[in-house]
C-alpha positions in Angstrom: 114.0 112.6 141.4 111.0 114.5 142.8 111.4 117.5 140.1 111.3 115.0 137.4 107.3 114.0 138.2 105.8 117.2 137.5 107.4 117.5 133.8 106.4 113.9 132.9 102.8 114.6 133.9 102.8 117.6 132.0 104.6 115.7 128.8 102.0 113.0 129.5 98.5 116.3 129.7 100.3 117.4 126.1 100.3 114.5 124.4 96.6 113.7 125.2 95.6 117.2 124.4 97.3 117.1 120.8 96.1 113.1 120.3 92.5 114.5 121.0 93.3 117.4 118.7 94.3 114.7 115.8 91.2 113.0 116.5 89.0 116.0 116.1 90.9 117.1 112.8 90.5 113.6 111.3 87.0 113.6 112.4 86.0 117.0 110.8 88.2 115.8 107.8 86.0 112.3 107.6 82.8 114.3 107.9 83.5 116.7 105.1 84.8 114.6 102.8 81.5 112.1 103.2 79.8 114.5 102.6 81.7 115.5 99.1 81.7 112.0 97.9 77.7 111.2 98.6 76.8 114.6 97.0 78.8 113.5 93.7 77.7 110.2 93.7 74.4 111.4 93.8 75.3 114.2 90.8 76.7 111.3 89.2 73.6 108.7 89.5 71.0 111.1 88.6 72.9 113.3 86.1 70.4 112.2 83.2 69.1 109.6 81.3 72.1 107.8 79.3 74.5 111.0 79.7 77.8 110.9 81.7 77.9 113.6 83.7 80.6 116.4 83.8 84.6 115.3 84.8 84.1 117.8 87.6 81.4 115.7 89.6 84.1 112.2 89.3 87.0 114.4 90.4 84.6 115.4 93.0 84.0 112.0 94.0 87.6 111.2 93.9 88.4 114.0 96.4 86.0 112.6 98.3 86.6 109.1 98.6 90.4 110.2 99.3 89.8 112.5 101.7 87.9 109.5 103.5 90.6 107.0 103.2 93.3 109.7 104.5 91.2 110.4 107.6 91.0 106.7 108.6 94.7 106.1 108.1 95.4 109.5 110.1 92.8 108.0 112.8 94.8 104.9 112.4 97.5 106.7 112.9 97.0 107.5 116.4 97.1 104.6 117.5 100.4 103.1 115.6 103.3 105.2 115.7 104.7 103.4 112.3 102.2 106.1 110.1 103.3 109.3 112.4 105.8 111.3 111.1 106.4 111.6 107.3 103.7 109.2 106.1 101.3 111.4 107.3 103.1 114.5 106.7 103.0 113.2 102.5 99.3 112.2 103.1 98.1 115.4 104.3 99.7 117.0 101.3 98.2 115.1 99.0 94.6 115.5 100.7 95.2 119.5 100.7 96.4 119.4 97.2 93.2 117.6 95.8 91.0 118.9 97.8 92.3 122.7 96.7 93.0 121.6 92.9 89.0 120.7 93.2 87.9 124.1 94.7 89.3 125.9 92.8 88.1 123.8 89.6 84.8 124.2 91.3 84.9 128.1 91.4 86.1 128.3 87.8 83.4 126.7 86.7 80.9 128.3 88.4 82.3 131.9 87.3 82.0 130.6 83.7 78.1 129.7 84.1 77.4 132.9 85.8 79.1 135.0 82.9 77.0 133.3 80.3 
């Protein structure tokens, strides 16, 4: 029986290392993708007088507004073990596959302005 304490405290330093880990990913993850969706709604607001402004600047809002909401759930998800496991693992796919499908939308079209 006196073994057994030293692995559960380590079992029990692990956990809180990789639940502080989580927290600082989500955290990072909230930040950033703030910052995307306030920067498109501002592109989108101020675009021009009766114009709509490119599909690029709402499918950067989109990123960003989703990239929010998945941060909060993985937050969220801290805290209730029902969202651990493959509802997160789904979520974060579908977070890295927007945000990517909009980066590299992004880059083409700033290689076609600069070619012109």
């Amino acid at each position: 029986m006196a073994s057994a304490l030293p692995v559960r405290v380590a079992e029990v330093r692990s956990s809180c290392g990789q639940v502080q880990i989580l927290y600082t990913n989500y955290s990072i993850q909230l930040l950033f993708g703030a910052v995307v969706l306030a920067l498109s709604a501002v592109l989108i607001a101020q675009y021009g007088p009766g114009g709509h402004g490119p599909s690029l600047f709402d499918y950067g809002a989109f990123c960003g507004g989703a990239s929010v909401v998945i941060a909060l759930i993985g937050i969220a998800a801290s805290f209730y073990d029902g969202l651990q496991g493959m509802v997160m693992l789904v979520l974060d796919g579908l977070s890295s596959f927007f945000l990517l499908a909009g980066g590299i939308v992004s880059c083409g079209h700033l290689l076609s302005l600069r070619q012109c």
